[in-house]
VEXVO-951019 format. One record per residue (C-alpha): residue number from 1; residue in one letter; x, z, y. Coordinates in Angstrom, 2 decimals, padded with zeros to 5 digits. Layout:
VEXVO-951019
<atom num="NUM" residu="A" c1="X" c3="Z" c2="Y"/>
...
This chain:
VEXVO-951019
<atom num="1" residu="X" c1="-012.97" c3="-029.69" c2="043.67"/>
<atom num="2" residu="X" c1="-013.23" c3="-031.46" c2="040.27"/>
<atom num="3" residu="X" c1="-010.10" c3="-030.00" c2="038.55"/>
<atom num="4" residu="X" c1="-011.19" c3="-026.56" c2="039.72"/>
<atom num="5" residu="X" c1="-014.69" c3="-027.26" c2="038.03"/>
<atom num="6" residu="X" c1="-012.67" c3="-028.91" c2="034.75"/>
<atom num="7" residu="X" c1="-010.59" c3="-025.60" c2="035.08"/>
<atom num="8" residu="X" c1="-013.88" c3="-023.39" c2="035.34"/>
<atom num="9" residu="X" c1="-015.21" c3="-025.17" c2="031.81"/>
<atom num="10" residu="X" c1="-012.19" c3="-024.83" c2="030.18"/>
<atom num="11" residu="X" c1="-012.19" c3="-021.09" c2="031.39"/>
<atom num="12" residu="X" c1="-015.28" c3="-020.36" c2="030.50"/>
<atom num="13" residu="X" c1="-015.03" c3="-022.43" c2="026.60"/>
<atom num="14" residu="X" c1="-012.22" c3="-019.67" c2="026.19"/>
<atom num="15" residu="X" c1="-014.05" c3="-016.94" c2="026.70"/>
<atom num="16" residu="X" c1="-017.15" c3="-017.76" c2="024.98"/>
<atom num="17" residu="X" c1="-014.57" c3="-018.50" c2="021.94"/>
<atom num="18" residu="X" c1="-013.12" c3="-014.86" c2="022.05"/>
<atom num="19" residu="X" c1="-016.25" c3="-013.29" c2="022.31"/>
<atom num="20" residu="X" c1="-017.32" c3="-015.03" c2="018.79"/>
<atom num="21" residu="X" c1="-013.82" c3="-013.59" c2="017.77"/>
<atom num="22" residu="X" c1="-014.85" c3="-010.08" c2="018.86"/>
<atom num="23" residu="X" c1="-018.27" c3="-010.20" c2="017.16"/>
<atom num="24" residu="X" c1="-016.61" c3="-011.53" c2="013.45"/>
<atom num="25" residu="X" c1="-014.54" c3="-008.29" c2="013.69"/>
<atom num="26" residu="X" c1="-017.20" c3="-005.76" c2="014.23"/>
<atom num="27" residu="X" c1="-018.58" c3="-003.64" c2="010.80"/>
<atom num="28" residu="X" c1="-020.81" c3="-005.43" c2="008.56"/>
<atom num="29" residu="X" c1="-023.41" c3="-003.15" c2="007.63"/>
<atom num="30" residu="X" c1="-022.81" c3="-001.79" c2="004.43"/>
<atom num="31" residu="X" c1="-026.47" c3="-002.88" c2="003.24"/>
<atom num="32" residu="X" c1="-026.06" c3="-006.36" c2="004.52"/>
<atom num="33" residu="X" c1="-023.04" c3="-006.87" c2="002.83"/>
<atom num="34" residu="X" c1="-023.84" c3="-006.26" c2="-000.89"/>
<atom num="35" residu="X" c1="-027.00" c3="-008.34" c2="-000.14"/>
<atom num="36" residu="X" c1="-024.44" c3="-011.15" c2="001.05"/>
<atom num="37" residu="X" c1="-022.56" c3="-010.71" c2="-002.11"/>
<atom num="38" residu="X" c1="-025.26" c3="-010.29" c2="-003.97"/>
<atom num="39" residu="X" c1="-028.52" c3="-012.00" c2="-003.53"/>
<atom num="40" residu="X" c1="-030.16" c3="-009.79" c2="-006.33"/>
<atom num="41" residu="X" c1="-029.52" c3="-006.72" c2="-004.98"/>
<atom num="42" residu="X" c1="-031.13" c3="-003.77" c2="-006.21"/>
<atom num="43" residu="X" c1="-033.97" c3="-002.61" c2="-004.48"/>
<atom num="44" residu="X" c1="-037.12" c3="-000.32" c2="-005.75"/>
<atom num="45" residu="X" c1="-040.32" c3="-000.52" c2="-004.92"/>
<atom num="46" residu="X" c1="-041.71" c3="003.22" c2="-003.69"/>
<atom num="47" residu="X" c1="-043.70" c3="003.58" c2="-006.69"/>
<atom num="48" residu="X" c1="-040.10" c3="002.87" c2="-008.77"/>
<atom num="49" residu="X" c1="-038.17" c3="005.88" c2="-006.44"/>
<atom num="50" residu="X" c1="-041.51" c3="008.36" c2="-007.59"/>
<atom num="51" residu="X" c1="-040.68" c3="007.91" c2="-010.97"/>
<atom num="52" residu="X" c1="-036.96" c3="008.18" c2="-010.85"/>
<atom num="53" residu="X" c1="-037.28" c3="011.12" c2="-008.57"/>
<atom num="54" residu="X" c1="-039.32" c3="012.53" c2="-011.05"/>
<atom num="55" residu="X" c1="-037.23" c3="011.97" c2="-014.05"/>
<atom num="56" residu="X" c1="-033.40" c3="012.14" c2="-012.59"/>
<atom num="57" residu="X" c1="-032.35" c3="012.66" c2="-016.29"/>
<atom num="58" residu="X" c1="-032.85" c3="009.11" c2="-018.72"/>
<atom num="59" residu="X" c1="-031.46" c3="009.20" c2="-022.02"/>
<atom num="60" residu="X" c1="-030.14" c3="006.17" c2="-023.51"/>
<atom num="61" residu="X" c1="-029.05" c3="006.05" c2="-026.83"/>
<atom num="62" residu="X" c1="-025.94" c3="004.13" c2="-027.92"/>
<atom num="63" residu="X" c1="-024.55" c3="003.12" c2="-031.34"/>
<atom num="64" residu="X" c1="-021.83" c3="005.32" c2="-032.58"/>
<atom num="65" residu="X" c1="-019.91" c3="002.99" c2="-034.54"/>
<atom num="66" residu="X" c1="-020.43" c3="-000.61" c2="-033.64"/>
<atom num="67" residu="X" c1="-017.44" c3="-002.11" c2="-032.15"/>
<atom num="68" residu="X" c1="-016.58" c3="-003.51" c2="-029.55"/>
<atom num="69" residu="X" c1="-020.84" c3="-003.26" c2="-028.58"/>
<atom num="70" residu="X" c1="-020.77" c3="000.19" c2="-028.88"/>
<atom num="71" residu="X" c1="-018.76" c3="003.05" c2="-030.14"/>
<atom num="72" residu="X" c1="-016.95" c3="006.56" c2="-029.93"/>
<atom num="73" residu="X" c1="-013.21" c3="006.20" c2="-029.46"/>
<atom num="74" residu="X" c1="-011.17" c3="008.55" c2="-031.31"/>
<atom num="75" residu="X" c1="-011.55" c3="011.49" c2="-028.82"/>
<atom num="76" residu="X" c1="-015.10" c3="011.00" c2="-029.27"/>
<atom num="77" residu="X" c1="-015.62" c3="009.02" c2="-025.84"/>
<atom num="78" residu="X" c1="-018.60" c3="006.49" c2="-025.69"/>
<atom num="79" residu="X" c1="-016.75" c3="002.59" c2="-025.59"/>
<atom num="80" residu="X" c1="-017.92" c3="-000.84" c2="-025.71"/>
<atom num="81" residu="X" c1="-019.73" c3="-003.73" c2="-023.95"/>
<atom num="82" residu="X" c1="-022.96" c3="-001.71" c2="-023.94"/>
<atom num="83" residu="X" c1="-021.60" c3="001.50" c2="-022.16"/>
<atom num="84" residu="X" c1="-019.74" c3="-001.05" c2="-019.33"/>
<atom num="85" residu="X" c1="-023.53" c3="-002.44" c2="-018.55"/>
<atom num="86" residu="X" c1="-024.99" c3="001.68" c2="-018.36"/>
<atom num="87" residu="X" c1="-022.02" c3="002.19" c2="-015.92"/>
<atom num="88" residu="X" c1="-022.70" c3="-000.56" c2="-013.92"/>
<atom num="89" residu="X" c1="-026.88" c3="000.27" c2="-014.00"/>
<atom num="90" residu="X" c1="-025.57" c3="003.89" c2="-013.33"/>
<atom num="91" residu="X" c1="-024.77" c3="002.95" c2="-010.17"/>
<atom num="92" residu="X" c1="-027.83" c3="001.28" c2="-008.96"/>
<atom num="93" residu="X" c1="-029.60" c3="004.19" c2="-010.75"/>
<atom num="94" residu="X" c1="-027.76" c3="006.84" c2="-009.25"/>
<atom num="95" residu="X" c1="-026.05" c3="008.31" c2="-012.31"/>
<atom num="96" residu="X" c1="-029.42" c3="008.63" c2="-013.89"/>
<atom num="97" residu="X" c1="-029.18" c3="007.25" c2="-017.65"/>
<atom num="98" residu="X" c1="-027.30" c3="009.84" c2="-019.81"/>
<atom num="99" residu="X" c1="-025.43" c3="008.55" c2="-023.10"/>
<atom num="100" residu="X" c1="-026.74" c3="009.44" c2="-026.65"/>
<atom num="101" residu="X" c1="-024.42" c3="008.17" c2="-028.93"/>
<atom num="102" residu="X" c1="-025.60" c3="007.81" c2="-032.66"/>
<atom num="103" residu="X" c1="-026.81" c3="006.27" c2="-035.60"/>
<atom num="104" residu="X" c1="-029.29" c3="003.28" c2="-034.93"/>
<atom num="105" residu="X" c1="-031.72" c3="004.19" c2="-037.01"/>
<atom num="106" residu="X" c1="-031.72" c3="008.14" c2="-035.78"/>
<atom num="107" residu="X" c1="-031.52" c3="007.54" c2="-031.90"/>
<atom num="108" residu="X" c1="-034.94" c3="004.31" c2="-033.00"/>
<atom num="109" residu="X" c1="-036.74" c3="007.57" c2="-035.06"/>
<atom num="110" residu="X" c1="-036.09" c3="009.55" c2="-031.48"/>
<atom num="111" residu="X" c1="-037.34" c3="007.11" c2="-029.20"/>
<atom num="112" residu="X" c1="-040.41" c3="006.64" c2="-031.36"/>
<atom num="113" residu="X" c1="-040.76" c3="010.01" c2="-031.26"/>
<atom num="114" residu="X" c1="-039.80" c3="010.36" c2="-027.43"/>
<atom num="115" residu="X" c1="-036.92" c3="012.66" c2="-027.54"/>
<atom num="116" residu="X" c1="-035.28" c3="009.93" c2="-026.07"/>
<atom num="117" residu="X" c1="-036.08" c3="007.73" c2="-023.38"/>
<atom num="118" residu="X" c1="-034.36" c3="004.14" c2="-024.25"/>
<atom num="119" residu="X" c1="-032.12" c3="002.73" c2="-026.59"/>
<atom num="120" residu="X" c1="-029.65" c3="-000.22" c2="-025.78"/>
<atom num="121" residu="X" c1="-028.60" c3="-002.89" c2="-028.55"/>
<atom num="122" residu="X" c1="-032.20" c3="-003.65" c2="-029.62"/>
<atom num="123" residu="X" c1="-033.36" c3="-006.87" c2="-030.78"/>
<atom num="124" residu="X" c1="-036.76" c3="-007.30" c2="-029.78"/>
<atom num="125" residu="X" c1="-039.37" c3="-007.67" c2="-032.63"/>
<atom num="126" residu="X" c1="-042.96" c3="-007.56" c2="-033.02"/>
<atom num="127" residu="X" c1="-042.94" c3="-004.23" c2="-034.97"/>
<atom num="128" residu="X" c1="-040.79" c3="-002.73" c2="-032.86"/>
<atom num="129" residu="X" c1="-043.30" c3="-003.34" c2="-030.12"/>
<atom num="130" residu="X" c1="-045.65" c3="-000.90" c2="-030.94"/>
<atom num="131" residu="X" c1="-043.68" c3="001.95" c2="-030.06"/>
<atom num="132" residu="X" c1="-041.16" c3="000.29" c2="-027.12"/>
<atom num="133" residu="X" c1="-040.93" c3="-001.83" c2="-024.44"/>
<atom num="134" residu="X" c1="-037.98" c3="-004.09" c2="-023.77"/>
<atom num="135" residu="X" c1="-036.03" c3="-005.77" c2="-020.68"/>
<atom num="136" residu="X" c1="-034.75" c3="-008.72" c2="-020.37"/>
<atom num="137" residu="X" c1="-031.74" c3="-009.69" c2="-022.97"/>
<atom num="138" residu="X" c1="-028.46" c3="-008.92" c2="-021.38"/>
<atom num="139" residu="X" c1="-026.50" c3="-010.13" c2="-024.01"/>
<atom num="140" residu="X" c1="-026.48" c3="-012.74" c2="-027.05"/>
<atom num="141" residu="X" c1="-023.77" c3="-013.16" c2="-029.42"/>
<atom num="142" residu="X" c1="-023.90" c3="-015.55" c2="-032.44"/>
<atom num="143" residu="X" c1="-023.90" c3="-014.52" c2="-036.37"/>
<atom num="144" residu="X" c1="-021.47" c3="-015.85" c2="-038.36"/>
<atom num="145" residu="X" c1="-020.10" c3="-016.41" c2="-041.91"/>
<atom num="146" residu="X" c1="-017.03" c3="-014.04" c2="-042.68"/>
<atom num="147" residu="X" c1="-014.86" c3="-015.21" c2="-045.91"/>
<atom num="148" residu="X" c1="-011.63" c3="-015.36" c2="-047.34"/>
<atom num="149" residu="X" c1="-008.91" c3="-017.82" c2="-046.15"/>
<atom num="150" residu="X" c1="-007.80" c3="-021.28" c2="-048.70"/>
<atom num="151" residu="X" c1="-011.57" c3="-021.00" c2="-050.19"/>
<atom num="152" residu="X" c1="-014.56" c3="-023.51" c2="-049.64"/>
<atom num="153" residu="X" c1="-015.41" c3="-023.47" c2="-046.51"/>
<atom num="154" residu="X" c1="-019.15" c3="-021.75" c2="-045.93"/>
<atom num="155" residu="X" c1="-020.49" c3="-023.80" c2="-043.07"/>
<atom num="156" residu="X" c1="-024.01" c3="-022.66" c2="-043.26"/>
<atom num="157" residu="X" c1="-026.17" c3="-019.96" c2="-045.22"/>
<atom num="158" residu="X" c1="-026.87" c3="-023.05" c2="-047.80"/>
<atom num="159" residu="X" c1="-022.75" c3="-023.35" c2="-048.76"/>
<atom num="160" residu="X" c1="-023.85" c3="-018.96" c2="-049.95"/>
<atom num="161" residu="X" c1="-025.59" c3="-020.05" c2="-052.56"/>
<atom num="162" residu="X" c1="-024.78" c3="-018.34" c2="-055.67"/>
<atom num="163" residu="X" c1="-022.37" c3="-016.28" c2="-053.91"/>
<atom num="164" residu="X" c1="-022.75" c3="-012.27" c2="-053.57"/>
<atom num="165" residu="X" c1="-023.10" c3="-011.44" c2="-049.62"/>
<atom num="166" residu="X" c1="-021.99" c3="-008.34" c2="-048.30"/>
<atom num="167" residu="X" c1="-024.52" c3="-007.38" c2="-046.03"/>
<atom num="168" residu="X" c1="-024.74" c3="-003.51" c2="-043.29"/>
<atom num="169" residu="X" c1="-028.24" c3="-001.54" c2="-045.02"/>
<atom num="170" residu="X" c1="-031.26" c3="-001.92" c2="-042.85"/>
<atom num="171" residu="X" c1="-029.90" c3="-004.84" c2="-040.74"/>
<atom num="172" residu="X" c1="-031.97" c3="-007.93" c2="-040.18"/>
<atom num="173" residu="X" c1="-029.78" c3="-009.90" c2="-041.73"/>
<atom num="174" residu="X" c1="-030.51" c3="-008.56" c2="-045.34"/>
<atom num="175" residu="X" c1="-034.42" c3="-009.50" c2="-044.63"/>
<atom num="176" residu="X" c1="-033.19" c3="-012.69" c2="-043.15"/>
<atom num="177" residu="X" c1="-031.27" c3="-013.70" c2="-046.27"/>
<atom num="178" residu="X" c1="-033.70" c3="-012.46" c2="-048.79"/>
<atom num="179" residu="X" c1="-036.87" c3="-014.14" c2="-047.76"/>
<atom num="180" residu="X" c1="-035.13" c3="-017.52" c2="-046.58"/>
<atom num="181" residu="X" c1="-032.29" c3="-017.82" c2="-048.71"/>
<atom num="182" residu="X" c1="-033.48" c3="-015.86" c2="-052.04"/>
<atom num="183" residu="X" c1="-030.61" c3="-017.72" c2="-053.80"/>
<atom num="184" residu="X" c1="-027.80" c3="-015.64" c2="-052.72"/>
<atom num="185" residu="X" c1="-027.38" c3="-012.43" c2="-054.41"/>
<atom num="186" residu="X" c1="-027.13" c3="-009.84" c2="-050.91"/>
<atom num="187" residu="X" c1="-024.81" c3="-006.61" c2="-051.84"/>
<atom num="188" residu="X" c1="-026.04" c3="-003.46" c2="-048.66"/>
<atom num="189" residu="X" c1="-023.10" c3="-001.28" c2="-047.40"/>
<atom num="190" residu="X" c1="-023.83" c3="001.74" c2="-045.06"/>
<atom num="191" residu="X" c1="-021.59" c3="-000.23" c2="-042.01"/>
<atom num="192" residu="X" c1="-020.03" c3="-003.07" c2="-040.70"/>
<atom num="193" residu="X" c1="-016.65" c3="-002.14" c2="-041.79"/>
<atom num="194" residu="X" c1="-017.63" c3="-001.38" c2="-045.52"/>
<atom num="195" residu="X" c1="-019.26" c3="-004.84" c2="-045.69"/>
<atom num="196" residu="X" c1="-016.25" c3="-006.74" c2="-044.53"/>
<atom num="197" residu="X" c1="-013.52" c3="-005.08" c2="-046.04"/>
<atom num="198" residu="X" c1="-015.99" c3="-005.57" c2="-049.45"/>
<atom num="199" residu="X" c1="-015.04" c3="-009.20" c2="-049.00"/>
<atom num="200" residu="X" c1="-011.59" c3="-008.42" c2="-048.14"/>
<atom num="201" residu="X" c1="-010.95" c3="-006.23" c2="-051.59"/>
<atom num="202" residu="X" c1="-012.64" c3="-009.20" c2="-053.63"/>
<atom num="203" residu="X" c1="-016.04" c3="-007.27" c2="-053.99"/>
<atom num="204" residu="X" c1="-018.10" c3="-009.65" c2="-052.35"/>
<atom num="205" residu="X" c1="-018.00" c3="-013.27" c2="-051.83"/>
<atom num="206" residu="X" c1="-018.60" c3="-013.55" c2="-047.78"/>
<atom num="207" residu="X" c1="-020.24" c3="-011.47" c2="-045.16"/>
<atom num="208" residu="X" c1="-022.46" c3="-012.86" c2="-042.22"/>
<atom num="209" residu="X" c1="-023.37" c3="-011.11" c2="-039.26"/>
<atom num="210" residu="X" c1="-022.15" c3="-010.51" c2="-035.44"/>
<atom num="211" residu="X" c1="-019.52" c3="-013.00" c2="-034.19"/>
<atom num="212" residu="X" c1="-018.03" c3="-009.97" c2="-031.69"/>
<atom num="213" residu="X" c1="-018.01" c3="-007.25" c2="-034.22"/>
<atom num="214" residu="X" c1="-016.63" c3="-009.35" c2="-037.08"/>
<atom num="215" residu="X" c1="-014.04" c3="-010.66" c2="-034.60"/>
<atom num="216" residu="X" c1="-013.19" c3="-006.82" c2="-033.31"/>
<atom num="217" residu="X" c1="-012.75" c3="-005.44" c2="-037.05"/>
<atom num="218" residu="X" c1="-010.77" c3="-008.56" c2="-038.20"/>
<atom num="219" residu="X" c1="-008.38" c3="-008.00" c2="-035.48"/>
<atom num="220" residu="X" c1="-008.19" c3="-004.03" c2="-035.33"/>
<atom num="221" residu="X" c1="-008.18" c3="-003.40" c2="-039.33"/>
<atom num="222" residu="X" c1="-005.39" c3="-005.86" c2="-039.34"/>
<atom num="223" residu="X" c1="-007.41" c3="-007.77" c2="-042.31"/>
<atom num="224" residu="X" c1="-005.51" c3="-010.98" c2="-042.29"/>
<atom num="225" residu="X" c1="-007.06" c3="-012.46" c2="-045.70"/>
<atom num="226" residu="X" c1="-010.29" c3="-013.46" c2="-043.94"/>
<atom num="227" residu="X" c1="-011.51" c3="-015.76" c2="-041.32"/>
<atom num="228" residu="X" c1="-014.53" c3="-017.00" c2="-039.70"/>
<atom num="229" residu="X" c1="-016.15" c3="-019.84" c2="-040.99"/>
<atom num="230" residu="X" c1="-019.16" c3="-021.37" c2="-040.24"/>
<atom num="231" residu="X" c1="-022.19" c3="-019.92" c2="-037.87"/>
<atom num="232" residu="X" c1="-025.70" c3="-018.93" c2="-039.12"/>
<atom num="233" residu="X" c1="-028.79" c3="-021.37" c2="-038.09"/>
<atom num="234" residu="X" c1="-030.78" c3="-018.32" c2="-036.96"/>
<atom num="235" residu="X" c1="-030.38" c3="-016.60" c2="-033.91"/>
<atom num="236" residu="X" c1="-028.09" c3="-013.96" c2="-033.13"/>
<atom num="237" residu="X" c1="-028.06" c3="-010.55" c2="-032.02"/>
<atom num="238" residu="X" c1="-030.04" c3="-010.83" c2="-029.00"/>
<atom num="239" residu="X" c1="-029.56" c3="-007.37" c2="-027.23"/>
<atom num="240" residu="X" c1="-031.97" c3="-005.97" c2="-024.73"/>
<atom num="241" residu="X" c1="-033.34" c3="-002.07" c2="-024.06"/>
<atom num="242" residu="X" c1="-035.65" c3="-000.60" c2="-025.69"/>
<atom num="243" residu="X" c1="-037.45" c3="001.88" c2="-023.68"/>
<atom num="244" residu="X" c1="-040.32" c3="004.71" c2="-025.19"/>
<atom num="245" residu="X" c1="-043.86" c3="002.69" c2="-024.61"/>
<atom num="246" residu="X" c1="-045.59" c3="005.17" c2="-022.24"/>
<atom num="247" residu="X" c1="-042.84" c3="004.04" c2="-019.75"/>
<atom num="248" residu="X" c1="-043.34" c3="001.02" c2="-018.44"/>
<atom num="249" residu="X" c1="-042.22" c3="002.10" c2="-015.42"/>
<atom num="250" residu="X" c1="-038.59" c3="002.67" c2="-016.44"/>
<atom num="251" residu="X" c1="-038.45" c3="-001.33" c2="-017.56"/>
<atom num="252" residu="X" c1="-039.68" c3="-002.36" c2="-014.42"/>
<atom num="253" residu="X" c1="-036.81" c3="-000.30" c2="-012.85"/>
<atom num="254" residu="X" c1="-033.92" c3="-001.52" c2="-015.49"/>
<atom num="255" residu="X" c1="-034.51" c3="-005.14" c2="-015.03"/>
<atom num="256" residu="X" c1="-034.63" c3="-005.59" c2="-011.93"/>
<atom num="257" residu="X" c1="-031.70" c3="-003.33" c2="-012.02"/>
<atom num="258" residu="X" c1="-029.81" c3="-005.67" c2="-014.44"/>
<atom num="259" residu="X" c1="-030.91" c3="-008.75" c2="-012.48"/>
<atom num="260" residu="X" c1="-028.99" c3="-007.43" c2="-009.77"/>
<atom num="261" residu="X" c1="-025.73" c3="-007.73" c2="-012.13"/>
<atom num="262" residu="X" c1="-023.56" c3="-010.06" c2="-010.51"/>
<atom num="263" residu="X" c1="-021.63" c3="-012.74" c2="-012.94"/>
<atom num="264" residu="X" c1="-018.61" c3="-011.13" c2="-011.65"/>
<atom num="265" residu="X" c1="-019.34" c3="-007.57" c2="-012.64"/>
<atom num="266" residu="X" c1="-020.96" c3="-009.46" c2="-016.10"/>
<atom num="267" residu="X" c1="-017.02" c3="-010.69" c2="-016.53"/>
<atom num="268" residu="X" c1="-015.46" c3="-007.32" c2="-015.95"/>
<atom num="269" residu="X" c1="-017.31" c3="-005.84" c2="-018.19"/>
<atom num="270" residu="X" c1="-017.11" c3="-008.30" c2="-021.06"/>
<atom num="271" residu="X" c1="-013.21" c3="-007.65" c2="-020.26"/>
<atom num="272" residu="X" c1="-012.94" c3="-004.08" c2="-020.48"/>
């Protein structure tokens, strides 16, 4: 009677054991899963479907030629760091934001002017404030000191003294410099590329600005006379969205849509 009972147990342990098998191979639920992989996930409120139901179309503007952040390729295809994060919102949002590429300054004039709805790559200021709102920063990237190789090395805006600085027109930087450091003499070139290969051709002493961009030309112009040398005491570019002020809506919606970003997705993107 007792080894039938033992065998019963054992019997019955088996059983129990298979069924927990059977239940780890049914479907997950699509929904549960993502919020398993992600905590985050993206979820409106009702009041944040109205307003995207209402406006399926955003525009976002882009910078046309500021590599590897943002840029056209040479088939005039939007690239960069800052078109990987709209694909990955684009699919929380549905496919709702819509590239702009352009000029900074032209796509700021049209959000001011709201003939377009946001604007990525925008350090957040106080006089910018008056005409946009801004998310969260999904992206900081240090300034640095861009010079030629075998000369002093410029540690620090202080080491610029003297010096002429090649500096992009209309950049913070060039404020930056002039009130702070009024000892170095600033020279303003329309872009990025103009300002560093000014140092390059001996035109210009050193140029400071964004470690990714400086990095990208360097490497892509094939400009092997210059190096990085030291980083700038101020902050960065600190890069959030800028979105047209009678929307406050839309902010609501794009960061909690780029809280959902997983670090994962964050990677792939910084290695595309």
């Amino acid at each position: 009677m007792l080894i039938s009972l033992n065998r019963f147990v054992t019997v019955a342990k088996i059983v129990s054991f298979v069924f927990f098998l059977s239940l780890l191979s049914l479907p997950f639920p699509a929904s549960a899963k993502s919020q398993a992989l992600n905590p985050h996930a993206f979820s409106p409120t009702k009041a944040e479907k109205a307003f995207l139901a209402k406006h399926p179309v955003i525009s976002i503007g882009i910078m046309d030629a500021w590599p590897p952040i943002n840029y056209l390729d040479a088939n005039g295809r939007p690239q960069g760091l800052g078109v990987a994060y709209i694909k990955l919102l684009n699919e929380r949002l549905k496919g709702a934001l819509k590239i702009v590429p352009g000029p900074f300054k032209e796509n700021m004039a049209k959000v001011k002017e709201k003939t377009l709805d946001a604007l990525m790559d925008v350090t957040p200021h106080p006089e910018r404030g008056e005409f946009l709102n801004f998310t969260r920063p999904y992206m900081e990237i240090p300034h640095v000191i861009v010079a030629p190789k075998g000369k002093d090395l410029y540690a620090h805006e202080k080491d610029l003294y003297g010096k002429t600085l090649a500096l992009e027109k209309r950049f913070g930087s060039v404020k930056y410099f002039s009130e702070k450091y009024p000892q170095v003499t600033i020279r303003e070139y329309p872009d990025t590329w103009l300002a560093i290969d000014a140092v390059a051709r001996g035109e210009a002493e050193a140029y400071a600005g964004n470690r990714a961009v400086a990095v990208y030309i360097l490497e892509n112009e094939l400009i092997s006379n210059l190096k990085i040398h030291g980083r700038l005491n101020k902050p960065g570019s600190i890069l959030a969205i800028g979105v047209r002020k009678d929307w406050p809506e839309m902010v609501s919606i794009l960061d909690s849509a780029l809280a959902s970003l997983t670090e994962e997705e964050k990677r792939q993107a910084h290695g595309k």
